[in-house]
N, CA, C and O atoms as a MOPAC input file, in Angstrom:
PM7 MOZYME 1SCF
protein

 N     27.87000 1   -12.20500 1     6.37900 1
 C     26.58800 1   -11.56600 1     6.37600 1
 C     25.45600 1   -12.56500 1     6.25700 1
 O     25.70700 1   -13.75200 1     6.04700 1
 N     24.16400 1   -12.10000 1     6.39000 1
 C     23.01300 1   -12.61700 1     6.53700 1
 C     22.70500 1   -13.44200 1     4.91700 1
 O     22.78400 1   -12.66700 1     3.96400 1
 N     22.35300 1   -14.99400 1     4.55100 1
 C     22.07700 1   -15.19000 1     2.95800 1
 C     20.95800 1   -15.76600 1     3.47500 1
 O     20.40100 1   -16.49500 1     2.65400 1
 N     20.32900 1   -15.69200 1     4.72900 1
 C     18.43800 1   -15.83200 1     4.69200 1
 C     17.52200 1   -15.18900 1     3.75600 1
 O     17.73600 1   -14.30300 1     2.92900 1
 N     16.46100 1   -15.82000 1     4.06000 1
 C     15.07900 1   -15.05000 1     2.93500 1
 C     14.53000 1   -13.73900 1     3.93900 1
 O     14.27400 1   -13.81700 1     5.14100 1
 N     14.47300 1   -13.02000 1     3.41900 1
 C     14.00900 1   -11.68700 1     4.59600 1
 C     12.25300 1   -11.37700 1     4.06000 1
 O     11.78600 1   -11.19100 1     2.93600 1
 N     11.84100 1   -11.40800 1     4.92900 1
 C     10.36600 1   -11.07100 1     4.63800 1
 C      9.92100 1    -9.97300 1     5.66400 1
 O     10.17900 1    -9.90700 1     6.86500 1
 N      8.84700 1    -8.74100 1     4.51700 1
 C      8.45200 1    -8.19400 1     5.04000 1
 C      7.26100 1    -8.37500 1     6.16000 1
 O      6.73600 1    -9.48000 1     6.02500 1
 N      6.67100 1    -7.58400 1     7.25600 1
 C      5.69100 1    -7.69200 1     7.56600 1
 C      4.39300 1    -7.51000 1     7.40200 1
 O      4.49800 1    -6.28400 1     7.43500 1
 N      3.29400 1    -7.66800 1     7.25900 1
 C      1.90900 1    -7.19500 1     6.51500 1
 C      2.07300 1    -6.01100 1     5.91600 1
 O      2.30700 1    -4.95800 1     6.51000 1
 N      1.96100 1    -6.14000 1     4.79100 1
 C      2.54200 1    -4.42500 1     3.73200 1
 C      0.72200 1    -4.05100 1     4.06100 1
 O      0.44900 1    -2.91900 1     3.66300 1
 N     -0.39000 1    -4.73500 1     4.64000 1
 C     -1.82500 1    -3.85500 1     4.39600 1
 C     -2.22800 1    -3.11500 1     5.81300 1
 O     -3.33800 1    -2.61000 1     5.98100 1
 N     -1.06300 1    -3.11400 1     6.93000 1
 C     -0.29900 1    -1.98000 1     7.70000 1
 C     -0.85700 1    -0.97100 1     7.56700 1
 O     -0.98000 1    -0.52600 1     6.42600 1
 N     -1.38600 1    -0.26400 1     8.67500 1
 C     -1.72100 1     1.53900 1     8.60500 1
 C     -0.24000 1     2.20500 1     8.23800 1
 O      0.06300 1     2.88400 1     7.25600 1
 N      0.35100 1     1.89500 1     9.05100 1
 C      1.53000 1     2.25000 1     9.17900 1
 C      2.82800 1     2.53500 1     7.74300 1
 O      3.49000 1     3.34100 1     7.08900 1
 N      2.36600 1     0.78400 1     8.05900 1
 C      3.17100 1     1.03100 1     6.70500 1
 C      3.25900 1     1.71300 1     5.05700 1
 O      4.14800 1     1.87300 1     4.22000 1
 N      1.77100 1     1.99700 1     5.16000 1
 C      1.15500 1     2.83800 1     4.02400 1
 C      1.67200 1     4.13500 1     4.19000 1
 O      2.32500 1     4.73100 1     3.33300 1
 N      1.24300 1     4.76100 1     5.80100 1
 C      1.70700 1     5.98500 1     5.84900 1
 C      3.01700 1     6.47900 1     5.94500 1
 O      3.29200 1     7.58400 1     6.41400 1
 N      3.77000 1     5.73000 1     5.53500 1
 C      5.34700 1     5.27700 1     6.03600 1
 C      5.77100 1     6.07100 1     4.53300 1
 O      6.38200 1     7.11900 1     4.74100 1
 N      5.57400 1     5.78400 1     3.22800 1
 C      5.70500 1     6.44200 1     2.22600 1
 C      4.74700 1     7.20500 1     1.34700 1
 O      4.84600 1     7.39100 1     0.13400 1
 N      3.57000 1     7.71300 1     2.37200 1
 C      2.79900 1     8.92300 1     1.64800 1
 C      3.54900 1    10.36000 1     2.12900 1
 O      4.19300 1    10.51800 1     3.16600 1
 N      3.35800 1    11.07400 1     1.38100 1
 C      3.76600 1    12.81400 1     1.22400 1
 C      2.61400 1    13.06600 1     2.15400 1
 O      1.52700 1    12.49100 1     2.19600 1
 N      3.15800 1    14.20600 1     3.01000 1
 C      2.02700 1    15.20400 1     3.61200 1
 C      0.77900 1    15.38000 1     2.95900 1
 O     -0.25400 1    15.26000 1     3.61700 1
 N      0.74700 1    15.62900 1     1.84200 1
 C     -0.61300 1    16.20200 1     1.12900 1
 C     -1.48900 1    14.24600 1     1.29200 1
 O     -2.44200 1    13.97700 1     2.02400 1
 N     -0.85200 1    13.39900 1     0.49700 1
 C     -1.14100 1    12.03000 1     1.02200 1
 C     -1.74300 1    11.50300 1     2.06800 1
 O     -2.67400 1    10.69900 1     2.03900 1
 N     -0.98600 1    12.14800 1     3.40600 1
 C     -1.64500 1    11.69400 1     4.45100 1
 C     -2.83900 1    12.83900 1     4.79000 1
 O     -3.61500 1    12.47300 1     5.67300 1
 N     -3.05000 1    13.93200 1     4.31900 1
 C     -4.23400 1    15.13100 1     4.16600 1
 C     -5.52400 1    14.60800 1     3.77700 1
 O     -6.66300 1    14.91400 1     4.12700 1
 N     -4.88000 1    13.36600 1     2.61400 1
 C     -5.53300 1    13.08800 1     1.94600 1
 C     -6.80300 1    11.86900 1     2.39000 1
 O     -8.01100 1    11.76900 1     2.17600 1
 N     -5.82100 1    11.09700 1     3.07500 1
 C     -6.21600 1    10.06700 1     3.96500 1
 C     -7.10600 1    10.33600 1     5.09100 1
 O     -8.19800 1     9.81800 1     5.32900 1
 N     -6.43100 1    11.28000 1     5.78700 1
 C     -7.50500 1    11.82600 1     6.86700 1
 C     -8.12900 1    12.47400 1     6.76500 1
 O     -8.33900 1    13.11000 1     7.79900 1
 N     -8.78200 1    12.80900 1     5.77900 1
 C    -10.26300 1    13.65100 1     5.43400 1
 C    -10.86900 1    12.15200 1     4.90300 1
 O    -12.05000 1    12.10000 1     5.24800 1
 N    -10.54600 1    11.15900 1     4.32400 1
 C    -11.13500 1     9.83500 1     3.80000 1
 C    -11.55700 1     9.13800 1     4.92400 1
 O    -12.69500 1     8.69500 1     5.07800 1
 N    -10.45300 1     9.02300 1     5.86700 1
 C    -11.11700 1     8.08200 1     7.08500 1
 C    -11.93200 1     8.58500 1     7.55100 1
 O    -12.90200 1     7.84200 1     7.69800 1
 N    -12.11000 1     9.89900 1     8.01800 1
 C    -13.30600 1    10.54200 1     8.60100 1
 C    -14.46900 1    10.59500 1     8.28000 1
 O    -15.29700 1    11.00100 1     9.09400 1
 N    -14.89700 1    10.13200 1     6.80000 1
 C    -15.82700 1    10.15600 1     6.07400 1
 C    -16.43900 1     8.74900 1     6.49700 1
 O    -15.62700 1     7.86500 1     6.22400 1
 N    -17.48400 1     8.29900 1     7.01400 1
 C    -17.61700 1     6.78500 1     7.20100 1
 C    -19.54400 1     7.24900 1     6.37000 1
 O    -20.34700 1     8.16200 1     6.17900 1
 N    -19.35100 1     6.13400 1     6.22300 1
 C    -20.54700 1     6.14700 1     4.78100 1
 C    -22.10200 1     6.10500 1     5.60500 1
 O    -22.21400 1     5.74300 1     6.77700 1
 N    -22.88600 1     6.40800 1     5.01500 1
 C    -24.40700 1     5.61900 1     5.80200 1
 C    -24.56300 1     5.00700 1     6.24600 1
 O    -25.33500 1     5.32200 1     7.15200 1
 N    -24.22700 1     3.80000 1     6.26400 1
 C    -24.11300 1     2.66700 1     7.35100 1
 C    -23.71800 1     2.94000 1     8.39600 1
 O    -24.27000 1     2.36900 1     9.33700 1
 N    -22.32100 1     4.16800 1     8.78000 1
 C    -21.49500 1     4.11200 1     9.81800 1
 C    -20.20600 1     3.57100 1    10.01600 1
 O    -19.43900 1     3.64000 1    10.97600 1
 N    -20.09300 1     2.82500 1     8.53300 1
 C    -18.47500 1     1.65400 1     7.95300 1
 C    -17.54000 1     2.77400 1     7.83000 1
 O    -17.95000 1     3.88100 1     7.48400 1
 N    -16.29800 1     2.55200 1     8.09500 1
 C    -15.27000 1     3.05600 1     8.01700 1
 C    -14.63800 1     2.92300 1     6.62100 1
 O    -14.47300 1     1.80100 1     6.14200 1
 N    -14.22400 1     4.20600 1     5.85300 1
 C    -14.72900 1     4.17700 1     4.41800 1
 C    -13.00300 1     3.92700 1     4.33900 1
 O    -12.40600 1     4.51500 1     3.43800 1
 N    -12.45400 1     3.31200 1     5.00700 1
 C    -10.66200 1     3.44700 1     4.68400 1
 C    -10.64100 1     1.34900 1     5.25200 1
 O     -9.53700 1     0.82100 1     5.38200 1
 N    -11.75800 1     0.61600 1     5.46500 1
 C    -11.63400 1    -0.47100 1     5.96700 1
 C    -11.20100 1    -1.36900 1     4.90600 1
 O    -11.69700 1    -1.54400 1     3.79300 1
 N     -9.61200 1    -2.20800 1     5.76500 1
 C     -9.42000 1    -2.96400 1     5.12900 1
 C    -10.32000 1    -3.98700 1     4.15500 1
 O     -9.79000 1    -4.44200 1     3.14200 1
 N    -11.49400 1    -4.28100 1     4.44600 1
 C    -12.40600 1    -5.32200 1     4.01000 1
 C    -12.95100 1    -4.28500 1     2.47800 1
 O    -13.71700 1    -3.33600 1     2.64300 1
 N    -12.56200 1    -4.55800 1     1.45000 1
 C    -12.77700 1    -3.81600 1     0.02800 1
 C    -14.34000 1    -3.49100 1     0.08300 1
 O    -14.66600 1    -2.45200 1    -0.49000 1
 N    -15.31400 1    -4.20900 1     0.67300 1
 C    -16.84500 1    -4.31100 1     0.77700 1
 C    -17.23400 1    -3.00800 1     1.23800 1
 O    -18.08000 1    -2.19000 1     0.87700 1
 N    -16.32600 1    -3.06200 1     2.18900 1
 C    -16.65600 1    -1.26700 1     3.26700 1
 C    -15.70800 1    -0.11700 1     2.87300 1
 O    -15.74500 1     0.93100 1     3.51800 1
 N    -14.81400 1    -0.28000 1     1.78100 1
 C    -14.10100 1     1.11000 1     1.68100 1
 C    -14.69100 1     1.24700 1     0.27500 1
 O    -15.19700 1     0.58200 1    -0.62800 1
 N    -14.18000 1     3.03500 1     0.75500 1
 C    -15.34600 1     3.55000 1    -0.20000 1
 C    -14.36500 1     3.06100 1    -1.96800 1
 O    -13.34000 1     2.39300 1    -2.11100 1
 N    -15.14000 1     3.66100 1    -2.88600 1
 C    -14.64300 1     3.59000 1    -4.08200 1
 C    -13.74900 1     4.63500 1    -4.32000 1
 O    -12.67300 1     4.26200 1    -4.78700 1
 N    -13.87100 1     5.78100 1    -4.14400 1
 C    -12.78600 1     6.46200 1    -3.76100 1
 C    -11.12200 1     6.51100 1    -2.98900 1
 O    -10.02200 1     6.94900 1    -3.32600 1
 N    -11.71000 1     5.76300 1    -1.73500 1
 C    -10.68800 1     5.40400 1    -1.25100 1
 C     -9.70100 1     4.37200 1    -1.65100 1
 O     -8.57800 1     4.23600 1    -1.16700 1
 N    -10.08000 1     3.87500 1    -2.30700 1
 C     -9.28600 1     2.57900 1    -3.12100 1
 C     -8.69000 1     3.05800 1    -3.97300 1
 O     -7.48200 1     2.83600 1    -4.05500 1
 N     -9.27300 1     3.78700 1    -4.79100 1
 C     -9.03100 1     4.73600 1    -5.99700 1
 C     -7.48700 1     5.58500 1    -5.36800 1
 O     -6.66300 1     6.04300 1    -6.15900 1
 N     -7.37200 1     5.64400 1    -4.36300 1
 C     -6.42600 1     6.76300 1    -4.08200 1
 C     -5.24000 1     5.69400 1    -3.16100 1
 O     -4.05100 1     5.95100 1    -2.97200 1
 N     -5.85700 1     4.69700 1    -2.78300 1
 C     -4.88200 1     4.20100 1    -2.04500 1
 C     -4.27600 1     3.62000 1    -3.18400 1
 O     -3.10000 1     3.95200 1    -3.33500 1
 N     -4.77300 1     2.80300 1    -4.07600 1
 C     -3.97300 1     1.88500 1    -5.18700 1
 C     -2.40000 1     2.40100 1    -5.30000 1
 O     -1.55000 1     1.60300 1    -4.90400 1
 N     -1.97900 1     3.61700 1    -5.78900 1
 C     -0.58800 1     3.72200 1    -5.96800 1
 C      0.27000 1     3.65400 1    -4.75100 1
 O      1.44700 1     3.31400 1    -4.62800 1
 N     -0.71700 1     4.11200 1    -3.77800 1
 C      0.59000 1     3.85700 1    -2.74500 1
 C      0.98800 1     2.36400 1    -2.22700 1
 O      2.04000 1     1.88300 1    -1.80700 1
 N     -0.48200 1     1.78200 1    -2.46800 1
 C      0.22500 1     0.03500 1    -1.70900 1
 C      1.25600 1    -0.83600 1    -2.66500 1
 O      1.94000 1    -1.82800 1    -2.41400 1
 N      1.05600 1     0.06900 1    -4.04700 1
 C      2.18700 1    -0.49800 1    -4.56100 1
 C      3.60000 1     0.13000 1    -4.37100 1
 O      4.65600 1    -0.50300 1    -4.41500 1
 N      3.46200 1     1.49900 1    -4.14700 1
 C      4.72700 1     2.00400 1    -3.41300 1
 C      5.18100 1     1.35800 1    -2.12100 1
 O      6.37100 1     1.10100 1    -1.93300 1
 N      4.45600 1     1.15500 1    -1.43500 1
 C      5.43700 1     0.18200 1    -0.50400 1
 C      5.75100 1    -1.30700 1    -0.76600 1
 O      6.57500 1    -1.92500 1    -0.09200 1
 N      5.04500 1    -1.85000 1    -1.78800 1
 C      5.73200 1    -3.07100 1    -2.04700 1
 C      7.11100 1    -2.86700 1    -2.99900 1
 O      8.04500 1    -3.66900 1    -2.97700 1
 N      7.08400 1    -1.90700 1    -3.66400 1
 C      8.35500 1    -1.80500 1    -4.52400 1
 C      9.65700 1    -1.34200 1    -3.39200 1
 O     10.75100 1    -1.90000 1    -3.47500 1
 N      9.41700 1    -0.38500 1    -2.46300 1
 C     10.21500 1     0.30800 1    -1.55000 1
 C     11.09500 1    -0.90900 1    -0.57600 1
 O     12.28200 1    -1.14500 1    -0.34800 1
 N      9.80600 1    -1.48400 1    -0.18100 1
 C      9.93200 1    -2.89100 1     0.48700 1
 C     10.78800 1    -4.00200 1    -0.07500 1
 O     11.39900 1    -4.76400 1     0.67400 1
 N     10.84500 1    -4.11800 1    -1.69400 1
 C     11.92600 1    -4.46900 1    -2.15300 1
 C     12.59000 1    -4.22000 1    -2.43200 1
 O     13.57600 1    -4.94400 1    -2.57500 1
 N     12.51700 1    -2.57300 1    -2.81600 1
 C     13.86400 1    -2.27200 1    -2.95000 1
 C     14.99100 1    -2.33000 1    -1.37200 1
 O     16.20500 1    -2.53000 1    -1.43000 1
 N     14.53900 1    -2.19900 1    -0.62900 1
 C     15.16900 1    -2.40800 1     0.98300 1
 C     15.45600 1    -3.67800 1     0.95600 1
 O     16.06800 1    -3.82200 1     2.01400 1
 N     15.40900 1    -4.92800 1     0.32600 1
 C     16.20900 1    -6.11600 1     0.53200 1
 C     14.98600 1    -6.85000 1     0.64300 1
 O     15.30600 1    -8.00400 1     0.35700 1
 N     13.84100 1    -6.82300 1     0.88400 1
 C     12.75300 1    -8.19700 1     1.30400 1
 C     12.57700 1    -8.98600 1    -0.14900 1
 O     12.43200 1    -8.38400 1    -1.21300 1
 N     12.61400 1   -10.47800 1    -0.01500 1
 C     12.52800 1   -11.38900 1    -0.96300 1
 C     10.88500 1   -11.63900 1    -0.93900 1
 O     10.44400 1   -12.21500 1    -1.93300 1
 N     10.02400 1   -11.30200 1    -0.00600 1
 C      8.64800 1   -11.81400 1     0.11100 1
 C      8.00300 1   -10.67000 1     0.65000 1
 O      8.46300 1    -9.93100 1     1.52000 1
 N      6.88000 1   -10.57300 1     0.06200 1
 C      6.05700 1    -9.15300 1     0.42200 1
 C      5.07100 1    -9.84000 1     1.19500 1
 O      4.47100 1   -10.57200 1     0.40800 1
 N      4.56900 1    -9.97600 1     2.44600 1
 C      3.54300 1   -10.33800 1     3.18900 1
 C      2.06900 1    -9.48200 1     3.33100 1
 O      1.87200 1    -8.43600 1     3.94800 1
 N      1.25700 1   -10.17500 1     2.66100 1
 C      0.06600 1    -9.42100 1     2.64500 1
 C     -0.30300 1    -8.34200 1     2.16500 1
 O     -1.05400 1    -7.51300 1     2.67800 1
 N      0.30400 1    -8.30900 1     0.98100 1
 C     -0.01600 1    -7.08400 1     0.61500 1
 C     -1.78200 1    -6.75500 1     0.10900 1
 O     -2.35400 1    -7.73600 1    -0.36700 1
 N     -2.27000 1    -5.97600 1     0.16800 1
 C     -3.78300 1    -5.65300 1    -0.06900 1
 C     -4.35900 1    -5.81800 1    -1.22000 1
 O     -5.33700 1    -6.48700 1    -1.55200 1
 N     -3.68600 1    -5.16900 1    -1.77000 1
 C     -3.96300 1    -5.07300 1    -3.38400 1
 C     -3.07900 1    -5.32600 1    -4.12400 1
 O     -2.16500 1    -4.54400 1    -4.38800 1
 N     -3.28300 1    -7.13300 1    -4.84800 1
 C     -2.00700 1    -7.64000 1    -5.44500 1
 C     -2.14000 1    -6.86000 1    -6.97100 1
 O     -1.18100 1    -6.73900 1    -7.73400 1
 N     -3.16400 1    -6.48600 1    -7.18300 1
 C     -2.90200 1    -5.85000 1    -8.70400 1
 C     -2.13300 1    -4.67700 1    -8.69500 1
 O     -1.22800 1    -4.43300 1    -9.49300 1
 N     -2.61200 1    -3.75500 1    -7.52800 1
 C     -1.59700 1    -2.28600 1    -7.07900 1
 C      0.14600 1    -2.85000 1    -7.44100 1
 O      1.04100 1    -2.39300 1    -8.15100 1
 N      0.03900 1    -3.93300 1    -6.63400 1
 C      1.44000 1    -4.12600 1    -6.43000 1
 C      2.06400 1    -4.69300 1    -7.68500 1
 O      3.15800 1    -4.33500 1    -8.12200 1
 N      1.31100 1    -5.56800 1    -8.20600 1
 C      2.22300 1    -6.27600 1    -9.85700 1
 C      2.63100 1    -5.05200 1   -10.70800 1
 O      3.78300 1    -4.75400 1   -11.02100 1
 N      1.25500 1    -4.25300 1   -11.10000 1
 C      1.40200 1    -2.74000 1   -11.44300 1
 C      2.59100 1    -2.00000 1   -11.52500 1
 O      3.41500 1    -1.92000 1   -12.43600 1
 N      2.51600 1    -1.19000 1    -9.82800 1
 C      3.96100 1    -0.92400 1    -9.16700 1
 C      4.94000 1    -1.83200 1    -9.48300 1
 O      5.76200 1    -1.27100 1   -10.20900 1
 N      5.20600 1    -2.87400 1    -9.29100 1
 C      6.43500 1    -3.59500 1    -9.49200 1
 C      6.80600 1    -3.69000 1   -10.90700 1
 O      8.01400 1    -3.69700 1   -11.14800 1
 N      5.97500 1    -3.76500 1   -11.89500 1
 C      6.11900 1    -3.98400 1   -13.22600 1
 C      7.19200 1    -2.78700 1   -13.53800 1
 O      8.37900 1    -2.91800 1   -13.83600 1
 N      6.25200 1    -1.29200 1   -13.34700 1
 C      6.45100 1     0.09200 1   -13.61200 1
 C      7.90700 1     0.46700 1   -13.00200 1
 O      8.66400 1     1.29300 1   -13.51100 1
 N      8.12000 1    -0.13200 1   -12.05800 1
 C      9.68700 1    -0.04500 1   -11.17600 1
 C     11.30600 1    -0.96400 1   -12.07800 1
 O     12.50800 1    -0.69800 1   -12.09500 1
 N     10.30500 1    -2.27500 1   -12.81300 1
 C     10.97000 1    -3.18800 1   -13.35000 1
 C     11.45300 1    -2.01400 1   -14.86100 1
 O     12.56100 1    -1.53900 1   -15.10800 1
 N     10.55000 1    -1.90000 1   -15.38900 1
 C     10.31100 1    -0.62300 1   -16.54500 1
 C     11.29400 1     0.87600 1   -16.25900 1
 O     11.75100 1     1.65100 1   -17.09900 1
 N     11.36500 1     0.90400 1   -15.24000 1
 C     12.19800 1     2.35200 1   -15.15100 1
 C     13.26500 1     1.89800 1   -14.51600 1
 O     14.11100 1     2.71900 1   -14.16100 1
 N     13.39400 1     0.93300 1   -14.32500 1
 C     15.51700 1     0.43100 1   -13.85700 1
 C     15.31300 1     0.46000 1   -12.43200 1
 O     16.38600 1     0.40700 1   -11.83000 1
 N     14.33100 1     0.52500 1   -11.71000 1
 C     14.52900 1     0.66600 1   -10.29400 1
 C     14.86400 1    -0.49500 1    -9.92800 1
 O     16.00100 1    -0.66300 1    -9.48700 1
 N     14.12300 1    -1.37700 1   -10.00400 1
 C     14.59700 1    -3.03800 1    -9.61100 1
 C     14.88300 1    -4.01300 1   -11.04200 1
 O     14.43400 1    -4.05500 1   -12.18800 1
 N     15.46800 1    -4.43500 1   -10.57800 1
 C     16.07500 1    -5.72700 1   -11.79100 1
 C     15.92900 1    -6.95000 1   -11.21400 1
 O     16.26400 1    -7.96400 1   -11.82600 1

């Protein structure tokens, strides 16, 4: 079998976010993106400057859900993840409940 380092791909991914939100989650999301602020900025933009405070607020648990998921699936390296505090967080809280060791 494979004893390489496996690395994920950019965990700050549309995709990959929506990859482990619940229906109501992604409900949630697309009433957020649609919302673009006074300016006209896209209130879900990667760049923290242009998403709203809200939206951060709601994304935080999930970008750490896919970095924990992501390891739990075998990746030794999380690539890019968005929000490294989401993710230490998540990973801590996963370390704490026996999910990963």
């Amino acid at each position: 079998g494979y004893r390489g380092i496996i690395t994920t791909d950019a965990l700050d991914m549309e995709g990959a976010q929506l990859a482990v939100m619940t229906e109501d989650e992604k409900g949630t999301y697309t009433r957020l993106k649609a919302a673009a602020d006074a300016e006209g900025n896209d209130p879900t933009a990667a760049d923290e400057g242009h998403a709203s405070a809200e939206f951060n607020a709601f994304m935080k648990p999930i970008r750490g859900r896919v970095a924990v998921q992501a390891f739990e699936a075998g990746s030794d390296i999380l690539l890019n993840p968005h929000d490294a505090d989401a993710v230490v967080t998540a990973m801590r809280r996963a370390i704490a409940d026996g999910r990963v060791s």
